[in-house]
C-alpha positions in Angstrom: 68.2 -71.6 -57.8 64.8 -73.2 -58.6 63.7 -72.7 -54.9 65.0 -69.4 -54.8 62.9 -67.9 -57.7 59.9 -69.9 -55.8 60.3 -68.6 -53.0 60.8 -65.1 -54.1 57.6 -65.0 -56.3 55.4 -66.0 -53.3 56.8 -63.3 -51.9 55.7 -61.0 -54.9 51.8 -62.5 -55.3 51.5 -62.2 -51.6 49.8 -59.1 -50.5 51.5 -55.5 -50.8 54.6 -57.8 -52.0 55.5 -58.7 -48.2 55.6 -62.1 -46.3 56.7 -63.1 -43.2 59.8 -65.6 -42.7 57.9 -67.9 -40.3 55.0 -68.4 -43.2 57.9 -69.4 -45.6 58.7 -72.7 -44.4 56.8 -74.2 -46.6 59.1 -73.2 -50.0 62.7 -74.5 -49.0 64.6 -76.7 -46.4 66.2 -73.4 -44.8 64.1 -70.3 -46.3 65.8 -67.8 -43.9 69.6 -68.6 -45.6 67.4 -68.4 -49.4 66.0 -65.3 -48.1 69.3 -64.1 -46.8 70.5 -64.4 -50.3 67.8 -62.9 -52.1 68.3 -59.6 -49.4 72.5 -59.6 -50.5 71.2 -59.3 -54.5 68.9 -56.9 -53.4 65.5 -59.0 -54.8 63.9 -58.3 -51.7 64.4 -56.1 -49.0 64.1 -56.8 -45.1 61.6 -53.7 -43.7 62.1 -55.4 -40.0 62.7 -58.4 -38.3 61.6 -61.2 -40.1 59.6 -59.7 -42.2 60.8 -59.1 -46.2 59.2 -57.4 -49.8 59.6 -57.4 -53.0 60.9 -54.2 -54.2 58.1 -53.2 -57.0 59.1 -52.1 -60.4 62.5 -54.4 -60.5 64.0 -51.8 -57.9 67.2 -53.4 -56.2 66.4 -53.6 -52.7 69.8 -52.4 -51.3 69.1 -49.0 -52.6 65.7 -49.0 -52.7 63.8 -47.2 -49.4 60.2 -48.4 -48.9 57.8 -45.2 -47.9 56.9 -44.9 -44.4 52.7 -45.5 -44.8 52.7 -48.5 -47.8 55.5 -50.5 -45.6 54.3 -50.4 -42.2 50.9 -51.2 -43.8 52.8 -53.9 -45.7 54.0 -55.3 -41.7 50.8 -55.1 -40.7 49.3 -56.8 -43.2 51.9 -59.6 -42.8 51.5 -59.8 -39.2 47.6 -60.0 -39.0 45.9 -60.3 -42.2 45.2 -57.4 -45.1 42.0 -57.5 -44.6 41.9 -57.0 -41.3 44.4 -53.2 -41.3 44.4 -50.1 -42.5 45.8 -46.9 -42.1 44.3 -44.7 -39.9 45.0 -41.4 -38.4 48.0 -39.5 -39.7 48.7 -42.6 -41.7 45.8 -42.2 -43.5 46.3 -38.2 -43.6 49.4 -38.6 -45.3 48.3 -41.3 -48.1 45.7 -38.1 -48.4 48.4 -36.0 -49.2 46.5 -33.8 -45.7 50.3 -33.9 -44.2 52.9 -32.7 -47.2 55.9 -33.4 -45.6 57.6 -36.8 -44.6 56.9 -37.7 -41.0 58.6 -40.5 -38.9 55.6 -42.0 -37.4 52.8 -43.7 -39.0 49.6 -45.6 -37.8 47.7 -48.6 -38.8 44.3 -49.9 -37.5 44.3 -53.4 -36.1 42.6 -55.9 -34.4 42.1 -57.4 -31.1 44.7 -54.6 -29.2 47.1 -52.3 -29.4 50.6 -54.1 -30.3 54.1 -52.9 -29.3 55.0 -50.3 -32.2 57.7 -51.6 -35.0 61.1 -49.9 -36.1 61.6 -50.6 -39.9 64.6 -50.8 -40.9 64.9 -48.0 -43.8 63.8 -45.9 -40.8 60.5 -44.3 -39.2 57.8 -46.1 -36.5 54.8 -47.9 -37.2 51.9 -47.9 -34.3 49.4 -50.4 -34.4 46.1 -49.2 -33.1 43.1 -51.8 -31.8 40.1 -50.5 -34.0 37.1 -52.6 -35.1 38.0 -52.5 -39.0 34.2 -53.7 -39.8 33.1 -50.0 -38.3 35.7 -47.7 -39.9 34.7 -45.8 -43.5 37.5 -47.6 -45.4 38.5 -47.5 -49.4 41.3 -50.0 -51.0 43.8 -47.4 -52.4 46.7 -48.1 -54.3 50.1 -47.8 -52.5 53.8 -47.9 -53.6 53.4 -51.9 -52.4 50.2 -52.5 -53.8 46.6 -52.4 -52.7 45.7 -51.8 -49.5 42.7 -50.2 -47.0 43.0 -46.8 -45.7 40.2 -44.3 -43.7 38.4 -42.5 -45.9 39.0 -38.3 -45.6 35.8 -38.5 -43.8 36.7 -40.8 -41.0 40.7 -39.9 -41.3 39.1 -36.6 -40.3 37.2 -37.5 -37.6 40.0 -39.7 -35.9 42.5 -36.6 -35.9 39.8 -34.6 -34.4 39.0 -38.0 -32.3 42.6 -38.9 -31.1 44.7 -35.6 -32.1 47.4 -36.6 -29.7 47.5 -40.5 -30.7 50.5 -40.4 -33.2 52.2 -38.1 -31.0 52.1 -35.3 -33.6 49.7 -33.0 -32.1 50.6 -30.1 -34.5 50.1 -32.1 -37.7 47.4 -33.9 -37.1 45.8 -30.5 -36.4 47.0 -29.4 -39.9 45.8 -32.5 -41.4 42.2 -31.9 -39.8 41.9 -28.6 -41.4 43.3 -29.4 -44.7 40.8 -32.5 -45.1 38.3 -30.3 -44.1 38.2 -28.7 -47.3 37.6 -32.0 -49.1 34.9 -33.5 -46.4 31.0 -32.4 -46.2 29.4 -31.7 -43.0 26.7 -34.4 -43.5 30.2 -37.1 -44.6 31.6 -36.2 -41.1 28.1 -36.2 -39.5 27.7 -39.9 -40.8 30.8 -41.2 -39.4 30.3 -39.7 -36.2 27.0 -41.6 -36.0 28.1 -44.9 -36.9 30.8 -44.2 -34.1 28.2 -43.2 -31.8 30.2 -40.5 -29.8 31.9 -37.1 -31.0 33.8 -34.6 -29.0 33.6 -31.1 -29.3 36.4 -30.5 -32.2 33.8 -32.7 -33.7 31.0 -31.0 -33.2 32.5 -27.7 -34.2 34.2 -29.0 -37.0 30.7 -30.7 -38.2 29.4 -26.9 -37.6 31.8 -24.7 -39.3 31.3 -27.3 -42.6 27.3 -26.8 -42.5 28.0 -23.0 -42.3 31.0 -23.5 -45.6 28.4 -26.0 -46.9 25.2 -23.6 -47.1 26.9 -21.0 -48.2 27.1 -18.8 -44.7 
C-alpha cells in the first residue's frame, strides 16, 4: 500500500500530473502491476500506452475523460521534457478558445523531428511537430493538467496562416486565423514574422488588413 501511494504521488508532482511507466522503476519492484491497480480504482488514468495521470481534482479516472489539448500536451511532455513542447497550431487555437468546438486532432511543438502521431485512449490524435521551441512566442498557461507552454495568439496566428493544412483541418484553422485576428496587432504579427524570418502571402495580407483595422482605415 505504502509503495502504492508513493508511487502515485510522483505521479501527481510530476509535470501536468503525467509520467511515464519506464521512468517509474525507480518507486516499486513491479510498478507496471502497482500502476495496473491504481488504473482499476480509477486514481490514475492510462491516456496511451505506457503513459498514465493523475486525474486532478480527486476525479476517478474510470469516468473521468482528459481534454484533447492538456493530455496530448501532458504525452508530450512525458515523452520529451515540458520544457521542451508546446502547443502549437490548432492546439494552441483551441486553448485560445479561436476553434469553439471540440476537434479530434491536436498538435504539439517538439524537438529534434517530427514523431509518429499518438492515439489516446479517451479518444482524439496528437501530432507532434519538429519546431525550435527557443524561437516560438510562447506563454505558460494553465490547463486542465496543470501548467504548461502554448503559442501565443500572435505566433498561433501566424502558424495557421504558416501551415493552414498541417492539422489536417484546413477549414478551422482558417476560422481560427480570422477569429485571433481580432485579438492580434499588425505590429504583434509583424514581430513574429521577423524573428521567423519568412512569411507567405496569407501573412502578408493578414499583416496588411490589421494595419488598415489598426489605424483606423
Amino acid at each position: 500500500m505504502a509503495e502504492a501511494i508513493d508511487l502515485l504521488r510522483a505521479v501527481e508532482r510530476a509535470p501536468l500530473r503525467t509520467m511515464r511507466l519506464k521512468d517509474l522503476d525507480g518507486y516499486t519492484e513491479h510498478p507496471w502491476r502497482v500502476v495496473n491497480q491504481l488504473v482499476e480504482r480509477g486514481a490514475l488514468a492510462r491516456l496511451t500506452h505506457g503513459i498514465y495521470t493523475v486525474p486532478p481534482d480527486g476525479r476517478d479516472g474510470r469516468t473521468w475523460k482528459p481534454p484533447l489539448e492538456p493530455a496530448g500536451l501532458a504525452v508530450a511532455a512525458a515523452r520529451f521534457g515540458h520544457r521542451n513542447v508546446a502547443l502549437t497550431g490548432i492546439g494552441a487555437a483551441r486553448h485560445w478558445a479561436a476553434i469553439p468546438r471540440a476537434i479530434a486532432i491536436t498538435l504539439v511543438a517538439v524537438p529534434g523531428r517530427n514523431y509518429v502521431e499518438v492515439a489516446l485512449d479517451a479518444g482524439g490524435i496528437v501530432r507532434f511537430v519538429k519546431r525550435d521551441i527557443e524561437r516560438l512566442d510562447l506563454v505558460l498557461e494553465r490547463t486542465a493538467l496543470g501548467p504548461g507552454l502554448v503559442t501565443t495568439p500572435a505566433q498561433t496566428l501566424y502558424d495557421l496562416l504558416m501551415r493552414p493544412g498541417q492539422g489536417r483541418l484546413q477549414d478551422e484553422a482558417g476560422a481560427a486565423a480570422a477569429n485571433l485576428g481580432s485579438r492580434v496587432t499588425a505590429e504583434e504579427l509583424a514581430a513574429i514574422a521577423a524573428t521567423a524570418g519568412r512569411s507567405n502571402a496569407a501573412v502578408r495580407q493578414m499583416i496588411d488588413h490589421l494595419r488598415g483595422r489598426d489605424d483606423g482605415r
